[in-house]
MARMI-441785 format. One record per residue (C-alpha): residue number from 1; x, y, z. Coordinates in nm, 3 decimals, padded with zeros to 5 digits. Each point is the difference from the previous one (the first is absolute). Layout:
! residues N
{nr=NUM, u=X, v=Y, w=Z}
...
//
This chain:
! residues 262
{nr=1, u=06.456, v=05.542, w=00.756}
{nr=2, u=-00.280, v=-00.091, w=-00.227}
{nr=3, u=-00.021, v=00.173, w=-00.353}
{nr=4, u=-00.197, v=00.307, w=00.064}
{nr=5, u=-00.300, v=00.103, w=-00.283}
{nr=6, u=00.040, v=00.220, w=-00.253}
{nr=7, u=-00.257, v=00.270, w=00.237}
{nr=8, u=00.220, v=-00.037, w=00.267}
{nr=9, u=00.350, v=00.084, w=-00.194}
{nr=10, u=-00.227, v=00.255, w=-00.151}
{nr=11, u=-00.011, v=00.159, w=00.343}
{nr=12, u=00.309, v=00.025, w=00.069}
{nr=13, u=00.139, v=00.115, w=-00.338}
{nr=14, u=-00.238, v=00.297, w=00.094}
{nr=15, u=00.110, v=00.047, w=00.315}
{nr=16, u=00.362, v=00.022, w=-00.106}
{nr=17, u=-00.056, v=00.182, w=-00.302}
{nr=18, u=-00.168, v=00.288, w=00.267}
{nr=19, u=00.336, v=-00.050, w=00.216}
{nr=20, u=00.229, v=00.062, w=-00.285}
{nr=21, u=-00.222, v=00.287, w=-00.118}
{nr=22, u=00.094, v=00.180, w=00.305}
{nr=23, u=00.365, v=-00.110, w=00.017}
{nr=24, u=00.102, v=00.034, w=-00.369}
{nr=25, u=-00.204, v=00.322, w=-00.106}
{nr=26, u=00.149, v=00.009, w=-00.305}
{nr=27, u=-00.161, v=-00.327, w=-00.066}
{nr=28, u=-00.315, v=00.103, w=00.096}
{nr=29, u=-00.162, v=00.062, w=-00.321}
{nr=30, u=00.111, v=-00.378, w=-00.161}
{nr=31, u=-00.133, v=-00.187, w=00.308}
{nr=32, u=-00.316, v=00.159, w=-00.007}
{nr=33, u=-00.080, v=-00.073, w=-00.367}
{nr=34, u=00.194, v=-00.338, w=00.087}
{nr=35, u=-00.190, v=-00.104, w=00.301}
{nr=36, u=-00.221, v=00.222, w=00.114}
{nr=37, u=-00.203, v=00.061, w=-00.301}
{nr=38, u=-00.060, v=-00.368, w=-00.141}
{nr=39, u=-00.330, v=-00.170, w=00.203}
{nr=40, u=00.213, v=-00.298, w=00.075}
{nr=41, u=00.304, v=-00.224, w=-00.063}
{nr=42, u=-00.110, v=-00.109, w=-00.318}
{nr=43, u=-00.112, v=00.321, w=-00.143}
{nr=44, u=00.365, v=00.123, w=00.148}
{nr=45, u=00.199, v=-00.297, w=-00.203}
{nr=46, u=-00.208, v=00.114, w=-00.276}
{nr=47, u=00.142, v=00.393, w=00.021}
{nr=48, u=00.355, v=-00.125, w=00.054}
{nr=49, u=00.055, v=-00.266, w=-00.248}
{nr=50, u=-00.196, v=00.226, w=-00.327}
{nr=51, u=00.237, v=00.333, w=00.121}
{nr=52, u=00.292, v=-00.166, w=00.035}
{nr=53, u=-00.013, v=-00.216, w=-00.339}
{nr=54, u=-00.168, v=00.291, w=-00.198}
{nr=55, u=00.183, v=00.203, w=-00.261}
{nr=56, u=-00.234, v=00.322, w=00.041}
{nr=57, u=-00.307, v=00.081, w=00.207}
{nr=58, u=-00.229, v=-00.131, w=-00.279}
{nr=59, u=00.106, v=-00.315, w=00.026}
{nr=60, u=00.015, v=-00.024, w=00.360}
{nr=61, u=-00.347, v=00.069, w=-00.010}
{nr=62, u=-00.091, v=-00.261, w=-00.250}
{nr=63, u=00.221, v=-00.257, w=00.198}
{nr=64, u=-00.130, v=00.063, w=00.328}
{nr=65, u=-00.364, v=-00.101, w=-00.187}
{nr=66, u=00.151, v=-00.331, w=-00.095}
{nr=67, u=00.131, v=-00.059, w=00.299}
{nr=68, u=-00.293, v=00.070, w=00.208}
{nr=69, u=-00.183, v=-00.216, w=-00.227}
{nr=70, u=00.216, v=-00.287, w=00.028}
{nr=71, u=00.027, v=00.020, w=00.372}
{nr=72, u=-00.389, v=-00.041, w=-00.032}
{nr=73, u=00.010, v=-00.323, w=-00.188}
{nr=74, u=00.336, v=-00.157, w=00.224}
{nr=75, u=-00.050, v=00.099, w=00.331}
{nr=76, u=00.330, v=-00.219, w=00.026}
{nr=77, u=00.188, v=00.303, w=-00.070}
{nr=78, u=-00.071, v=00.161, w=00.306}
{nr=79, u=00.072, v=-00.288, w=00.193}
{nr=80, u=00.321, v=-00.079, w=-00.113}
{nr=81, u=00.101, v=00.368, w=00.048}
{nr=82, u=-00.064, v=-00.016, w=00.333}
{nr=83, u=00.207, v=-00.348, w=00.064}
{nr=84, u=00.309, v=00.188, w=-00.201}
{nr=85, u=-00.079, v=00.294, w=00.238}
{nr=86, u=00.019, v=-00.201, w=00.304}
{nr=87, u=00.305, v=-00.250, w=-00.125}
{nr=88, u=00.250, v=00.359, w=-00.077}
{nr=89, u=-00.089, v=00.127, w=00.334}
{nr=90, u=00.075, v=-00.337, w=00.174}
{nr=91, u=00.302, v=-00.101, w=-00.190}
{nr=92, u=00.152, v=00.334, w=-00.143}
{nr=93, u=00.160, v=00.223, w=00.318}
{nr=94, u=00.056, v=00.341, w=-00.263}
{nr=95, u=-00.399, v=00.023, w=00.057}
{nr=96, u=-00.072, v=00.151, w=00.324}
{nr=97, u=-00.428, v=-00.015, w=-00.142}
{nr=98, u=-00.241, v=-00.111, w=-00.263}
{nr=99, u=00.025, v=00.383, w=-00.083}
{nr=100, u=00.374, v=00.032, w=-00.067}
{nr=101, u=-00.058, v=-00.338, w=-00.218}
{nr=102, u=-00.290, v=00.099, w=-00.167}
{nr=103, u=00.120, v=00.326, w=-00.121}
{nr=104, u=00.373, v=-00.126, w=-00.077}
{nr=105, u=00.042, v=-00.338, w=-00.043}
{nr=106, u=00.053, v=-00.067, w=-00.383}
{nr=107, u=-00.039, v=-00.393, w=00.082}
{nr=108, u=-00.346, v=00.035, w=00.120}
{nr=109, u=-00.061, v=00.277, w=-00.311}
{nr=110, u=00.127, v=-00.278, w=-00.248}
{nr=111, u=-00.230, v=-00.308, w=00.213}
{nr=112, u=-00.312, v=00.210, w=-00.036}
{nr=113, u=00.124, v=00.119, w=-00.365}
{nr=114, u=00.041, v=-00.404, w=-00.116}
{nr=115, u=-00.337, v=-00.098, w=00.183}
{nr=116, u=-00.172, v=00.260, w=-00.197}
{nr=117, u=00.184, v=-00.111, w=-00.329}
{nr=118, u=-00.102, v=-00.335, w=00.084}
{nr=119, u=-00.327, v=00.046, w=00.001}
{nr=120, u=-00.034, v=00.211, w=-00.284}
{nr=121, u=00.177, v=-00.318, w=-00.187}
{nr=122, u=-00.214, v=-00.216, w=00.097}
{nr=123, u=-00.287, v=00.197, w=-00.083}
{nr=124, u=00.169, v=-00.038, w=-00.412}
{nr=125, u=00.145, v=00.374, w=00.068}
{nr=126, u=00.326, v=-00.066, w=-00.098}
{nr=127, u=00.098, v=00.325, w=-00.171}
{nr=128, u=-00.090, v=00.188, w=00.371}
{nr=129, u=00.152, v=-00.299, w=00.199}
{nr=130, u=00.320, v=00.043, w=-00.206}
{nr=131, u=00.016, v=00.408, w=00.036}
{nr=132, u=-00.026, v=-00.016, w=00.401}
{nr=133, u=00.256, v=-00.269, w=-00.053}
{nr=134, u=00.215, v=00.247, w=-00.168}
{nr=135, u=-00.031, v=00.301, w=00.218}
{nr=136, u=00.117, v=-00.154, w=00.299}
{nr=137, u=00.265, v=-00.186, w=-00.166}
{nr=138, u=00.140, v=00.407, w=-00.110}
{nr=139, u=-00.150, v=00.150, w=00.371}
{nr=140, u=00.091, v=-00.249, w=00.185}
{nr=141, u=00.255, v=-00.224, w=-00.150}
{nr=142, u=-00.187, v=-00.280, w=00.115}
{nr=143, u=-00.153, v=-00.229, w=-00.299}
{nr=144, u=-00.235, v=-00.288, w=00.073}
{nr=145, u=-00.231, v=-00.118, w=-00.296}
{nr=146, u=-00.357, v=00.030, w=00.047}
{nr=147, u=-00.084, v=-00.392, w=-00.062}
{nr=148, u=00.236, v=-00.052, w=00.287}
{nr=149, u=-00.222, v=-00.131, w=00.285}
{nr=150, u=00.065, v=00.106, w=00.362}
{nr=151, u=-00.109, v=-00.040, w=00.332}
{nr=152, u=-00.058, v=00.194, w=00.302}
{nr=153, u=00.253, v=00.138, w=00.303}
{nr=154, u=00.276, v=00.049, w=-00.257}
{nr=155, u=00.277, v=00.260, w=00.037}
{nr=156, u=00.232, v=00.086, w=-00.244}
{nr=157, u=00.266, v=00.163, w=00.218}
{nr=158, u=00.179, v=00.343, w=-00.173}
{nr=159, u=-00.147, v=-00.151, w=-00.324}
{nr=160, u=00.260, v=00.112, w=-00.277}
{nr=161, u=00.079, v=-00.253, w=-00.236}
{nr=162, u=-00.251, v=-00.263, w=00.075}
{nr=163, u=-00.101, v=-00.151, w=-00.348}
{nr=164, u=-00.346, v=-00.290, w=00.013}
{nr=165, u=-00.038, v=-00.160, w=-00.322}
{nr=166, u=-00.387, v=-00.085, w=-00.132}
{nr=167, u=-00.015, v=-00.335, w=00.124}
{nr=168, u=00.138, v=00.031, w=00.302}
{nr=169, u=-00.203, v=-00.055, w=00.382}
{nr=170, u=00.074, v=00.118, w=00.334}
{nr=171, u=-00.215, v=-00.137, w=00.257}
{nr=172, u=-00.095, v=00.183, w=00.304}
{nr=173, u=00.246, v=00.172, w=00.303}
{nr=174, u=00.305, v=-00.012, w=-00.232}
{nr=175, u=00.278, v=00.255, w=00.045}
{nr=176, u=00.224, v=00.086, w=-00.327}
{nr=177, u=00.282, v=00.270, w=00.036}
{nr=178, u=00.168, v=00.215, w=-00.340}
{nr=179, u=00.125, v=-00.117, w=-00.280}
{nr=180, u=-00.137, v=-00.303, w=00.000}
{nr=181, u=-00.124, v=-00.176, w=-00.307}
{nr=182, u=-00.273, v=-00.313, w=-00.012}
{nr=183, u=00.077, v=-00.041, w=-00.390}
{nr=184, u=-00.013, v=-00.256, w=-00.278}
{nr=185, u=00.335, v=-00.162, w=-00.206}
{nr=186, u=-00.061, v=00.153, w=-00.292}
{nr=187, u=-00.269, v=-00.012, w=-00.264}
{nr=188, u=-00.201, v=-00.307, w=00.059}
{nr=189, u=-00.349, v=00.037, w=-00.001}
{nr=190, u=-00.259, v=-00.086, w=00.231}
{nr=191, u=-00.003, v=-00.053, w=00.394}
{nr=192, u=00.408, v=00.134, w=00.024}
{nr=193, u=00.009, v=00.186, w=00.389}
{nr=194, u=00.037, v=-00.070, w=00.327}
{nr=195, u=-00.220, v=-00.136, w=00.237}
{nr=196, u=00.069, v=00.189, w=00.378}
{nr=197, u=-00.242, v=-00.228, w=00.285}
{nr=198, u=-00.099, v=00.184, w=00.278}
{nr=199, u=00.256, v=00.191, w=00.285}
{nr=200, u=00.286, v=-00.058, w=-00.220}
{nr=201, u=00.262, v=00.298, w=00.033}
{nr=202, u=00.176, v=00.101, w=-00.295}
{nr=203, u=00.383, v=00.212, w=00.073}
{nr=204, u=00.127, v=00.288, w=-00.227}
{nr=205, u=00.143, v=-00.093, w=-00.340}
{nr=206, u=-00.177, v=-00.330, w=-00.017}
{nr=207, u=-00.062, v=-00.142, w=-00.327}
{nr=208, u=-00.239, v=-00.270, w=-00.054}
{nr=209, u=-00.034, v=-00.134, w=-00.396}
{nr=210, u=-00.240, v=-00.251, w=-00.138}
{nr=211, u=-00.321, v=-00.149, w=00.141}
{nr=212, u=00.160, v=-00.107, w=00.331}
{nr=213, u=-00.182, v=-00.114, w=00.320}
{nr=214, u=00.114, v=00.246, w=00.298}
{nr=215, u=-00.181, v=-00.243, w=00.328}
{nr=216, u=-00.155, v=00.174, w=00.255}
{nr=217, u=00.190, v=00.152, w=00.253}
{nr=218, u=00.330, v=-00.013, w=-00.228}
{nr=219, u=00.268, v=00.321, w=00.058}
{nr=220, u=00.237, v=00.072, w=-00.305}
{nr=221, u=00.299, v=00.182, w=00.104}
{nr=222, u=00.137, v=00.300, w=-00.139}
{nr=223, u=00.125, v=00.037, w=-00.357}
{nr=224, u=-00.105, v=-00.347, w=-00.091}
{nr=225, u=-00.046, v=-00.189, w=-00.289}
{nr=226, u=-00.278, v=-00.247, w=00.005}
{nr=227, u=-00.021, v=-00.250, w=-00.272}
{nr=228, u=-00.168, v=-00.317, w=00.212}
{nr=229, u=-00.324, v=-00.054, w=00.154}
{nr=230, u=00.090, v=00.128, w=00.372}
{nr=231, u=-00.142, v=-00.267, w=00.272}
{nr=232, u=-00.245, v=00.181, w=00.254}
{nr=233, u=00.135, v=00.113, w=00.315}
{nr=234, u=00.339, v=-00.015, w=-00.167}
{nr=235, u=00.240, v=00.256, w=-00.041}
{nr=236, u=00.249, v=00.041, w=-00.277}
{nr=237, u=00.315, v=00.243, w=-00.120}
{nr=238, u=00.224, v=00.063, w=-00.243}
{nr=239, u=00.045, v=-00.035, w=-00.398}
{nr=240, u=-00.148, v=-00.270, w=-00.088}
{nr=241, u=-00.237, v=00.008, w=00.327}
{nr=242, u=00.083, v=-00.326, w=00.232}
{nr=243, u=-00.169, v=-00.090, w=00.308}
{nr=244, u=00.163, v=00.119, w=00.300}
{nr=245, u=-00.225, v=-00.091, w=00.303}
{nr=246, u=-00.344, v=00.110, w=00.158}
{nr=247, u=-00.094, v=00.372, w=00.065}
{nr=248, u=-00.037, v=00.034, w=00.370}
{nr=249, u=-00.370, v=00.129, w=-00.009}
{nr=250, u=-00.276, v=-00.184, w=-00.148}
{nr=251, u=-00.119, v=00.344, w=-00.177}
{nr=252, u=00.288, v=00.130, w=-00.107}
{nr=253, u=-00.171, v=00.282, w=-00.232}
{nr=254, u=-00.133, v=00.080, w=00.316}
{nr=255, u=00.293, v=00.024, w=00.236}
{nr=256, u=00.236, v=00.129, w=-00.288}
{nr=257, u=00.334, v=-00.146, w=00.153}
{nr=258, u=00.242, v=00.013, w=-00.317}
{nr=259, u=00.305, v=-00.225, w=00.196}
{nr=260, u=00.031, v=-00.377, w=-00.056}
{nr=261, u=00.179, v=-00.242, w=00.130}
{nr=262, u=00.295, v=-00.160, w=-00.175}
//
């Protein structure tokens, strides 16, 4: 199926949102402010992310201003929420709909939280950048640095634990389950994190230190320890991480099959 626009998930995010209004009354008053209120997705990402990171009302309302306003000047933002919509709901069988993953999934929370971070650090507003950093790091117990660059169509399965140091990338359609770290080897300075290509799946536990290649298409297996560069369309286990064969899928972010051969 092609990627659908960010009117069309709109849509149906409604749609549901009306269903589950009916179903869960109890509920009824958070999806309408949620879903039903906001004008469209982005003005609904807007709402989420500011009340869920704010410490009072007040500054929800000031954060949902800077939010709006940087969704204004990166339009990117929307996108990208709308591939990490669309990649949970294709890889992640817990989510029955973009509703159930919009309201609950903390992985999605913390994407949207680091793109906004992101952009506010690139816009030289560090001290912001590093508070949203901060608050889902003690939400969320997820904590990615806001110079951290990211792609699109990521999913950060359960979430807990996962640590992204400030130089690290992950490229597009990536999958990365808890606990896992993309961190440095101690206090060198400079370009010290991972590099994740595209469609590479990452398994619980996984550590990666220093600034490592991961190829495209790469799967790390469980509780790993990665201290190489990691060939693409390669997959690797154990402590120290060794080679161990192919993954059976080109994609495997995509098809999310955790077993290996050998």
């Amino acid at each position: 199926m092609p990627p659908r626009s960010a009117p069309e998930l709109w849509q149906l995010l409604r749609a549901q949102a009306e269903a589950g209004r009916r179903d869960a009354s109890a509920l009824a008053e958070g999806l309408t402010r949620a879903l039903l209120q906001p004008v469209d997705l982005t003005a609904a990402l807007v709402r989420r992310c500011a009340e869920a990171l704010a410490e009072d009302p007040g500054q929800a309302e000031a954060l949902g201003e800077r939010f709006a306003a940087l969704h204004a000047e990166w339009p990117a933002l929307t996108l990208a929420a709308c591939a990490d919509l669309e990649a949970v709901l294709a890889r992640d069988p817990a989510y029955a709909s973009l509703l159930e993953i919009f309201l609950f999934s903390k992985g999605f929370l913390a994407l949207q939280t680091q793109r906004l971070s992101h952009a506010l650090w690139r816009n030289g507003e560090r001290l912001l950048a590093l508070h949203l950093q901060a608050r889902c790091n003690r939400l969320l117990a997820i904590d990615i640095h806001p110079a951290a660059r990211l792609g699109r169509g990521i999913m950060l399965d359960h979430g807990t634990g996962i640590v992204i140091g400030e130089t690290a990338v992950v490229e597009d359609d990536v999958s990365i389950l808890q606990q896992v770290t993309l961190g440095g080897t101690g206090k060198e300075q400079g370009d010290r994190h991972p590099k994740v290509r595209r469609g590479v799946m990452i398994g619980a536990g996984v550590k990666i230190l220093g600034n490592l290649e991961i190829g495209e298409g790469a799967k790390i297996g469980a509780n790993s320890v990665v201290l190489h560069p990691v060939a693409p369309h390669t997959t690797v286990v154990g402590i120290p991480a060794r080679p161990v064969g192919r993954p059976r899928d080109a994609h495997p972010a995509e098809s999310m099959d955790q077993s290996f051969d050998g």
